[in-house]
C-alpha positions as CSV (number, residue, x, y, z in Angstrom):
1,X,57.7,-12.2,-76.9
2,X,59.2,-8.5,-77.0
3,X,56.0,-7.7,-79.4
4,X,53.8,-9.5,-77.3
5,X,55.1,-7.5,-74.0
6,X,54.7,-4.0,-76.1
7,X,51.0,-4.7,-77.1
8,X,50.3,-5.2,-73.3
9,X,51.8,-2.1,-72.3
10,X,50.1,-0.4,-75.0
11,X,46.6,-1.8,-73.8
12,X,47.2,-1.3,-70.4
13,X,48.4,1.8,-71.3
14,X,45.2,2.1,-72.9
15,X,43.0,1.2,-70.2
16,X,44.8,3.3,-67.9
17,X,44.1,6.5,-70.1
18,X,40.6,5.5,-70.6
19,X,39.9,5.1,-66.5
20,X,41.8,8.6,-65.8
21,X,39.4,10.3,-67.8
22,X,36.2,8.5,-67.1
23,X,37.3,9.6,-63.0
24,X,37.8,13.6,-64.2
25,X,34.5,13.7,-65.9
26,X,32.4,11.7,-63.1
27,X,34.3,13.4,-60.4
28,X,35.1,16.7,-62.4
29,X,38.2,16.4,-60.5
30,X,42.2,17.5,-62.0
31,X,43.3,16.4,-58.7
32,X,45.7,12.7,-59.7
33,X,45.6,11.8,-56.5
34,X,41.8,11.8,-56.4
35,X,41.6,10.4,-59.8
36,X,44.3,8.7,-60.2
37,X,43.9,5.1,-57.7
38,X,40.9,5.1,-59.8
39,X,41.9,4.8,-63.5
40,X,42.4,1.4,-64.0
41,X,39.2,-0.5,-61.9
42,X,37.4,2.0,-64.1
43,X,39.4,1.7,-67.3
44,X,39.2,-1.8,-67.1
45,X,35.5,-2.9,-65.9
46,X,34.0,0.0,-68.7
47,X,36.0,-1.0,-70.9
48,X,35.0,-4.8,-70.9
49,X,31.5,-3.8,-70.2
50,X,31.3,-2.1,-73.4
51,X,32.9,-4.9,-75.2
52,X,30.5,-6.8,-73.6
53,X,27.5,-5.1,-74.6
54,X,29.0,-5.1,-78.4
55,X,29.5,-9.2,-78.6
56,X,26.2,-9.4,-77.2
57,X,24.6,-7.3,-80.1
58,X,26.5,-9.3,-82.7
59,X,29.7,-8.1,-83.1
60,X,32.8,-10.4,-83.4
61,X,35.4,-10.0,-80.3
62,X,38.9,-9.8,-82.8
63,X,42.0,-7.6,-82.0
64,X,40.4,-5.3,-84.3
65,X,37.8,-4.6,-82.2
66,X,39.6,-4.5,-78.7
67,X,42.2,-1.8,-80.4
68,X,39.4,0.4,-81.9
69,X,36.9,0.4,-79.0
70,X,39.7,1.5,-76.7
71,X,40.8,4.0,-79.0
72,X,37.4,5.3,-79.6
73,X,36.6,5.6,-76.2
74,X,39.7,7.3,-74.8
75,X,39.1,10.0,-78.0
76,X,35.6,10.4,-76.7
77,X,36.3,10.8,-73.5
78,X,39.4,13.5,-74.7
79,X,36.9,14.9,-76.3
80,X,34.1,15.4,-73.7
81,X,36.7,16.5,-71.0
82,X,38.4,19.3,-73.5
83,X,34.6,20.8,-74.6
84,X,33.7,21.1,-71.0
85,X,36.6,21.8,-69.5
86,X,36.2,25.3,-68.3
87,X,33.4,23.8,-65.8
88,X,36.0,21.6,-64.4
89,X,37.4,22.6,-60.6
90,X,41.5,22.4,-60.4
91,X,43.3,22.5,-56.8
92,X,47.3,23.8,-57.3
93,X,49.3,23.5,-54.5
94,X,50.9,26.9,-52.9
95,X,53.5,25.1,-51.5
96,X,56.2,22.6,-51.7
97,X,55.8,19.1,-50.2
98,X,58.5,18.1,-48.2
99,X,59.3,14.3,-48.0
100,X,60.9,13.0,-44.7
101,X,63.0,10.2,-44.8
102,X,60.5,7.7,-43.4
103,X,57.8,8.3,-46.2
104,X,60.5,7.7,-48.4
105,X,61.3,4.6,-47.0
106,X,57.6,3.2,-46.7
107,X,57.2,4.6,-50.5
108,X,60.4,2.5,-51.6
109,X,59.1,-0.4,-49.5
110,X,55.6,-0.4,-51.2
111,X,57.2,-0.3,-54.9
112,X,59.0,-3.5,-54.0
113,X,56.1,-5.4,-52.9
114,X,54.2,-4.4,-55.6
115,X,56.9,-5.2,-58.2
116,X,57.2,-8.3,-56.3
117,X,53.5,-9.0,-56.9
118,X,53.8,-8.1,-60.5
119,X,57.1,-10.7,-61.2
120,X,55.1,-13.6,-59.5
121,X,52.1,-13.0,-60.8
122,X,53.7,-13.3,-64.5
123,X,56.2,-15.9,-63.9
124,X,53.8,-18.3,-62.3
125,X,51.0,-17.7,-65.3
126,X,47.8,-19.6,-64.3
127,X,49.0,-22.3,-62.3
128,X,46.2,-22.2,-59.5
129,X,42.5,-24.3,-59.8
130,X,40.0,-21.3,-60.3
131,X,42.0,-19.0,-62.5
132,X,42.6,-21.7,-64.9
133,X,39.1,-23.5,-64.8
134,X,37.6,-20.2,-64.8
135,X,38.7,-17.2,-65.6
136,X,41.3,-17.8,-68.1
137,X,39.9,-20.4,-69.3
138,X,36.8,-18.8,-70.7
139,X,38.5,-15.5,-71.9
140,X,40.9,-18.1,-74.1
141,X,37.4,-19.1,-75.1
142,X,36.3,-15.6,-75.9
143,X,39.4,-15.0,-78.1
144,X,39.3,-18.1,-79.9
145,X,35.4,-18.2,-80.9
146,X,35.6,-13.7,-81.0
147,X,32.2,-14.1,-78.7
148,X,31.3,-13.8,-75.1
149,X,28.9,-17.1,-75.6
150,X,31.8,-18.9,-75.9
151,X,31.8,-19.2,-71.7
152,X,29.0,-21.3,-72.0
153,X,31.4,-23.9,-73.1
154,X,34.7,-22.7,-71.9
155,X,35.5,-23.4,-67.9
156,X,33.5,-23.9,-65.5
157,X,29.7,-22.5,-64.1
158,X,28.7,-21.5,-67.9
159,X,27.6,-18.0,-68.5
160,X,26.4,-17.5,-64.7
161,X,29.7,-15.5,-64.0
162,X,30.6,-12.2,-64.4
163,X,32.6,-11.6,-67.7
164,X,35.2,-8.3,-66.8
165,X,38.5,-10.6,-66.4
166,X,37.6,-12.9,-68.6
167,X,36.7,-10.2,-71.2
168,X,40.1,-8.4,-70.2
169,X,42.2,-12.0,-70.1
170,X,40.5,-12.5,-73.7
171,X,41.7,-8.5,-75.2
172,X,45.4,-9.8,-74.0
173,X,44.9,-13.0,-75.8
174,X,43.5,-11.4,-78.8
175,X,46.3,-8.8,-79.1
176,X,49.5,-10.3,-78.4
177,X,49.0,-13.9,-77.6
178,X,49.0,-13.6,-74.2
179,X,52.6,-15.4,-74.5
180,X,54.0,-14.0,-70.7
181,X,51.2,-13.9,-70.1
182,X,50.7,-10.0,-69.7
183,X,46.9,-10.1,-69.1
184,X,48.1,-11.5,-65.0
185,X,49.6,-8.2,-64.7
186,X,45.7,-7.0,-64.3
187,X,45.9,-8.4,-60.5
188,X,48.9,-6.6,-59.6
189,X,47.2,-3.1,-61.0
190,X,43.9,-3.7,-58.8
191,X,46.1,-4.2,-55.9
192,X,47.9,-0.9,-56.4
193,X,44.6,0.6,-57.0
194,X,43.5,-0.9,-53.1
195,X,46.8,0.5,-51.6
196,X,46.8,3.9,-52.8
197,X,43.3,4.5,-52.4
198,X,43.1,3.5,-49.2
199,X,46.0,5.8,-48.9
200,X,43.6,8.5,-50.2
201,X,41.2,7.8,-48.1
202,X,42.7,7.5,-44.6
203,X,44.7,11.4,-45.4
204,X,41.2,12.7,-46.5
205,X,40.4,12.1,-42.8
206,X,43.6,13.9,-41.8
207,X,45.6,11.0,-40.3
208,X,49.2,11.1,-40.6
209,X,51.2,10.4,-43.8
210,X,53.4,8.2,-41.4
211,X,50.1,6.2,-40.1
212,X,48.2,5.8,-43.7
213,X,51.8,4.7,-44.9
214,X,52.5,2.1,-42.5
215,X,48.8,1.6,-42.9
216,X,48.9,1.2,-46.7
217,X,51.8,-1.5,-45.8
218,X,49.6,-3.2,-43.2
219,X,47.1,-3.5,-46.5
220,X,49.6,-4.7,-49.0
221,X,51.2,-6.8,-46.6
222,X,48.5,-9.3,-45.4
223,X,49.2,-12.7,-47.0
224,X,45.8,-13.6,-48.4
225,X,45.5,-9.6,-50.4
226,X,49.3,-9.8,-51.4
227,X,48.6,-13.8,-52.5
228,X,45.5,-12.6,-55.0
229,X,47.3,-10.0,-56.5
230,X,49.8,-12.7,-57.9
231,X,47.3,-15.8,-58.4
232,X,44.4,-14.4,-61.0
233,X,41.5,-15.1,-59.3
234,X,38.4,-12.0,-59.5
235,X,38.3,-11.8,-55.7
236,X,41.1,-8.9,-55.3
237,X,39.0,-7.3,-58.2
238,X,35.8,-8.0,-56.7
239,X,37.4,-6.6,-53.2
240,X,38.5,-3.5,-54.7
241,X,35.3,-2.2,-56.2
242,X,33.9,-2.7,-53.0
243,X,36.5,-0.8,-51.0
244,X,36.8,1.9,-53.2
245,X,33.1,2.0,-53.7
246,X,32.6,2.2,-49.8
247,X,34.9,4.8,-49.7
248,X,33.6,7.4,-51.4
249,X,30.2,6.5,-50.1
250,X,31.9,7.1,-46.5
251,X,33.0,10.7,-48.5
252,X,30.1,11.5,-50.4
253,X,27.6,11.3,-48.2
254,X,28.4,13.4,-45.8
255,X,30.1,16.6,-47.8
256,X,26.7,16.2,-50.2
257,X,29.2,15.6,-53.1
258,X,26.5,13.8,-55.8
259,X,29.6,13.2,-58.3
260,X,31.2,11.1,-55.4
261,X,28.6,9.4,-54.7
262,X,28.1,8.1,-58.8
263,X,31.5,7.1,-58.5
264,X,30.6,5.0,-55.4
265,X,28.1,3.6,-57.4
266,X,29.7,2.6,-60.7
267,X,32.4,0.8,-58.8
268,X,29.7,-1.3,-57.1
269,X,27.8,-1.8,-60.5
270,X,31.1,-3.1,-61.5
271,X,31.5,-5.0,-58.4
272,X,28.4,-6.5,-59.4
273,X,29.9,-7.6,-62.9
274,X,33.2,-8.7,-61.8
275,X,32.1,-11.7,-59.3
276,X,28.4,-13.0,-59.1
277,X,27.8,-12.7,-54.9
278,X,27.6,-8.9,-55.9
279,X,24.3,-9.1,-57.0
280,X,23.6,-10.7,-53.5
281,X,25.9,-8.1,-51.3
282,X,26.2,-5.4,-52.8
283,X,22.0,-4.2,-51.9
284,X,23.0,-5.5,-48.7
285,X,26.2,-2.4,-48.5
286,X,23.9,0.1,-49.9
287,X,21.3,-0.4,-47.4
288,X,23.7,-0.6,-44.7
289,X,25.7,2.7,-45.7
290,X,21.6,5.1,-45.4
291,X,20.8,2.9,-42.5
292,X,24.5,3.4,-40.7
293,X,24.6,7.1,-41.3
294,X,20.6,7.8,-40.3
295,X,22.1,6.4,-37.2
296,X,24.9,8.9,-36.8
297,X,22.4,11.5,-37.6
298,X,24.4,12.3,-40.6
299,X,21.7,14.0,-43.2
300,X,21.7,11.9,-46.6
301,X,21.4,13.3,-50.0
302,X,19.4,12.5,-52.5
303,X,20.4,8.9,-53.3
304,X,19.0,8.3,-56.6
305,X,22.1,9.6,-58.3
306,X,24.4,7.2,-56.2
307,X,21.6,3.6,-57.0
308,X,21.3,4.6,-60.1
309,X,25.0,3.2,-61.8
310,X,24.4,0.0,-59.5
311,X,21.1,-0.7,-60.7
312,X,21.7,-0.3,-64.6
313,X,25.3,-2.4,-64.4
314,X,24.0,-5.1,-62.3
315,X,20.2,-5.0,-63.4
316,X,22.0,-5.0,-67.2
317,X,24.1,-8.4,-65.6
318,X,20.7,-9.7,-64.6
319,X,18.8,-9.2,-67.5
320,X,21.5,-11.2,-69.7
321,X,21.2,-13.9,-66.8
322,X,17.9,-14.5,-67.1
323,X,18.0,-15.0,-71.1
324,X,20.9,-17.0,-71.0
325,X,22.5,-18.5,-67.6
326,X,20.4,-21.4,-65.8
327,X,20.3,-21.0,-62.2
328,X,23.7,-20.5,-60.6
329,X,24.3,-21.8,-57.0
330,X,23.6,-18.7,-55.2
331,X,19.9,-18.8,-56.5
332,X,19.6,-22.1,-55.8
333,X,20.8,-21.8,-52.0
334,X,18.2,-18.8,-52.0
335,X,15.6,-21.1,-53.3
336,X,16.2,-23.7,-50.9
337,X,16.0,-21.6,-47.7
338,X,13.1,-20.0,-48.6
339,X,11.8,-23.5,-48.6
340,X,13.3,-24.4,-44.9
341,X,11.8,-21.1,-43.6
342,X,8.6,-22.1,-44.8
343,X,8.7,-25.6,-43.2
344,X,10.8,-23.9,-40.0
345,X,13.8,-25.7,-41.1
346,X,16.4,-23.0,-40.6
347,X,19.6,-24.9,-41.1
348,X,21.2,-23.6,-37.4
349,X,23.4,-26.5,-36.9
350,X,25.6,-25.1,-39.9
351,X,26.4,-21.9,-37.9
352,X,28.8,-23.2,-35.7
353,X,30.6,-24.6,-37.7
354,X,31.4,-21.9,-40.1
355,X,32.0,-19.3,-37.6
356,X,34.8,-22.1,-35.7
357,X,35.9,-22.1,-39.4
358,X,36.2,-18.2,-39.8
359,X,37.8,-18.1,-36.2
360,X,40.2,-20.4,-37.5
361,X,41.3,-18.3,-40.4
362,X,41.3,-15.1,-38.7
363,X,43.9,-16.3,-36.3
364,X,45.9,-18.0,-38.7
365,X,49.2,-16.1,-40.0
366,X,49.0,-17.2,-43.8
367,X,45.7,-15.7,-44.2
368,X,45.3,-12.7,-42.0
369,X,48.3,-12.0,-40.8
370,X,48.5,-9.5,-37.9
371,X,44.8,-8.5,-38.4
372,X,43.3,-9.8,-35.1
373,X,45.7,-9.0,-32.7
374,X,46.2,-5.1,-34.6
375,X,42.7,-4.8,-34.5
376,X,42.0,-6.0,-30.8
377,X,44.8,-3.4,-29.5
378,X,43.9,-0.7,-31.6
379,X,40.0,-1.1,-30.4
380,X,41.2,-1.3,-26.7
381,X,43.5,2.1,-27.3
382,X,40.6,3.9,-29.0
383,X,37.9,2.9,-27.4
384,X,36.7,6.8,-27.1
385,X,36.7,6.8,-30.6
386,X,33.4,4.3,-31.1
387,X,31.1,7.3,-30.9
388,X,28.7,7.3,-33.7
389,X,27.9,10.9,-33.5
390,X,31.2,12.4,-33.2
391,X,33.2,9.9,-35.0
392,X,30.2,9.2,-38.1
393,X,32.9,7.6,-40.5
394,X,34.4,5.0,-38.2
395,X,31.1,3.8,-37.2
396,X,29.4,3.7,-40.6
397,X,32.7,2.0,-42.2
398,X,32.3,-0.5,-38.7
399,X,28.5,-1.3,-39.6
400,X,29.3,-2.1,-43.3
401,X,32.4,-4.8,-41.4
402,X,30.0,-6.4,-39.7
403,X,27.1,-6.6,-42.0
404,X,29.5,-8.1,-44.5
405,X,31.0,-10.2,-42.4
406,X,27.4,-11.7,-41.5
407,X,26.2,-11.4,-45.2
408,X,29.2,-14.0,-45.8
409,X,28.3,-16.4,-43.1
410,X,25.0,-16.3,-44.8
411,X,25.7,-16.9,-48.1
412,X,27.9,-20.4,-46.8
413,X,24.5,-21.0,-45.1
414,X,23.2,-21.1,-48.8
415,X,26.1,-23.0,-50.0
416,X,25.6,-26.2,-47.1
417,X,22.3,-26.6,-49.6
418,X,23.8,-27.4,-52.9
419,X,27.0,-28.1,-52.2
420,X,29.9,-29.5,-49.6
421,X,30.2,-26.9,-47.1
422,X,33.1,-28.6,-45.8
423,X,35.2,-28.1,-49.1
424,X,33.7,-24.5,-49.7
425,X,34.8,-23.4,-46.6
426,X,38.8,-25.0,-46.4
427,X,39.0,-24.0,-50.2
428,X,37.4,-20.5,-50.3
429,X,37.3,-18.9,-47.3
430,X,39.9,-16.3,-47.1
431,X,38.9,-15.4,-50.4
432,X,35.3,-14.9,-50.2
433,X,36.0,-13.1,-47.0
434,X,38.3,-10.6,-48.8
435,X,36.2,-7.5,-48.6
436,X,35.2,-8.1,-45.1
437,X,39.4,-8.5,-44.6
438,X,40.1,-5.4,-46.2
439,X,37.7,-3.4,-44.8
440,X,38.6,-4.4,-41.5
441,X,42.2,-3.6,-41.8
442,X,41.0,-0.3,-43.3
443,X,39.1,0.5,-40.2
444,X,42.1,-0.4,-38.1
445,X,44.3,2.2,-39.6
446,X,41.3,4.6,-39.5
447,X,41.0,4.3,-35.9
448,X,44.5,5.0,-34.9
449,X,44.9,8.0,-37.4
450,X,41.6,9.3,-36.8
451,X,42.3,12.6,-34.8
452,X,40.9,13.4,-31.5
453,X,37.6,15.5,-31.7
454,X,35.7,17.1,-34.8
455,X,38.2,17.8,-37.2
456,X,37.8,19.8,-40.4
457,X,38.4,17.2,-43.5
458,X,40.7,17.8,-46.3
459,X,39.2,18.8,-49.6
């Protein structure tokens, strides 16, 4: 078991390494705390991508091959990095931070509910329905046959899913055994990953360490995003390409900063590979983010660079889809609606009943916790804030809420054709709502930090 615990640090370690320098050559950044939240949703979701790509060409999935590709690609990446480094931009610091008490305390308090994450999410292993008919399952598979089309026959839905976690699960597997198992400490690390960029993101808009602290607690403290980063389910994942994603869009787009905006774009792409309603929300952000700042009269750059990760990730999910994967239940809810429209048989008497349903678990305290009632206050407090032309950011990262939020109900509208709507909705709700959750609570803290008038925006 000792072994088995060092071969996990090693390739976390690994993919850790591997993510910080993918961020410093997109971003061309030596700034940690701009590259650092971002190492291991990009270490991780390259790194199985390009594993991916190699099982689909033919080559066996063994330890070998999980300890060499990481290698290689942290060396290349060292490599690339140290022959251009003379182009890349560093910020020092003239001065010496000074920590007050109370950051202190809201730091120490965040490191225990992250290590309590981490201990749960080990000692309870894969103990809950989706994480062991789905995505451990088929990355077990993936170890034992050494090929990504073991999924067809390993867990549930075939080869229609996204295969980053399984592909990560199966390199654990491969290299140690999997014995603790290490590869559930991969929940705990996206969740850090959400907290600290969201950290990032509210001090880039120059609210107060003391707000994006608590604020960053408010995050890491609602039940349903502290319950996935301990259960293995792809939904915190999922969530946190998304978030991070939107961020830097909400960055990028207005400072013109291209590099930003590829970032922003890779983590969708790997949105898009990580769970499969990405391929059927993640259009829907991108459209909302150029539509939602046109509004605010906010002048958009050229967008190709930002599509263009997106489209080759998820296009490159797509492609294998359509040569391998039947129809998936998303497709099929798409194909029967287009039907009903045709006929003018819009399904309307589902509506009310899922949005009773989401009511339901917005209020309750095991899902959301103090969401609502945070969120209803803040709103009432800062209602001079909800100008889209002097506050752009708040009302472009409020669009994206809402359109997600309706996106959702929509896609349960799909899922009352092929399937019980009854059960999707008391069994996945929260979850599939998680982005929408986050967001939200991001926007909250956004709100009350967000200073008073045009401000000029850290670097």
């Amino acid at each position: 078991m000792i072994q088995d615990a060092l071969l996990d640090l090693v390739f976390m370690a690994i993919l850790l390494i591997l993510g910080f320098l993918v961020a410093r050559i997109l971003l061309r950044s030596g700034k940690t705390s701009e590259t650092g939240y971002l190492a291991f949703p990009l270490g991780g979701g390259f790194f199985s991508l390009v594993l991916f790509l190699l099982s689909w060409v033919g080559v066996p999935i063994t330890s070998t091959t999980v300890l060499a590709l990481g290698l290689t690609l942290v060396t290349v990446a060292a490599l690339y990095i140290r022959a251009t480094q003379s182009i890349f931009e560093y910020s020092r610091s003239t001065h010496r931070a000074v920590t007050q008490y109370r950051e202190r305390v809201i730091f120490f308090l965040l490191v225990v509910l992250v290590a309590i994450s981490a201990l749960l999410a080990v000692a309870r292993s894969y103990s809950t329905w989706d994480a062991i008919a789905i995505w451990s399952i088929k990355g077990y598979g993936i170890a034992q046959e050494e090929t990504i089309f073991a999924g067809e026959q390993w867990g549930a839905h075939g080869l229609s899913y996204p295969q980053n976690i399984p592909l990560l699960i199966a390199s654990f597997k491969l290299l140690g055994g999997d014995v603790l198992p290490g590869s559930k400490l991969l929940f705990p690390l996206f969740y850090v990953s959400l907290i600290t960029g969201s950290y990032q993101f509210w001090r880039h808009f120059n609210s107060p360490k003391i707000i994006a602290g608590l604020g960053a607690i408010f995050i890491a403290s609602i039940p349903v995003v502290f319950e996935h980063s301990t259960i293995g389910y792809a939904n915190l994942p999922f969530a946190t390409y998304i978030t991070l994603g939107c961020y830097l869009a909400i960055r990028g787009i207005p400072d013109k900063a291209p590099r930003m905006l590829v970032m922003s774009g890779s983590l969708f792409g790997l949105a898009c590979w990580t769970r499969p309603e990405g391929i059927f929300l993640i259009p829907v952000i991108l459209f909302t983010l150029i539509l939602a700042f046109r509004i605010s009269r906010t002048q958009l750059p050229t967008v190709i660079p930002w599509i263009s990760p997106t489209v080759i990730i998820g296009g490159g999910w797509l492609l294998f889809l359509s040569q391998y994967s039947g129809p998936g239940q998303l497709s099929s809810g798409v194909k029967h609606l287009v039907q009903s429209m045709l006929q003018l048989q819009f399904p309307l008497e589902v509506l009310p009943k899922i949005l009773r349903t989401l009511l339901r678990h917005a209020i309750t305290w095991n899902a959301c916790g103090f969401l609502l009632p945070a969120a209803t206050l803040l709103v009432i407090l800062n209602l001079r804030k909800l100008r889209p032309k002097i506050y752009p950011q708040l009302f472009v990262l409020l669009t994206i809420i809402i359109v997600i939020g309706t996106a959702m109900v929509f896609f349960y509208v799909l899922g009352s054709f092929d399937g019980d709507l009854n059960h999707m909705m008391d069994t996945g709700m929260d979850r599939m709502f998680l982005p929408f959750i986050v967001l939200t609570a991001t926007w909250v803290v956004l709100l009350a930090g967000f200073p008073n008038g045009t401000v000029k925006l850290k670097d």
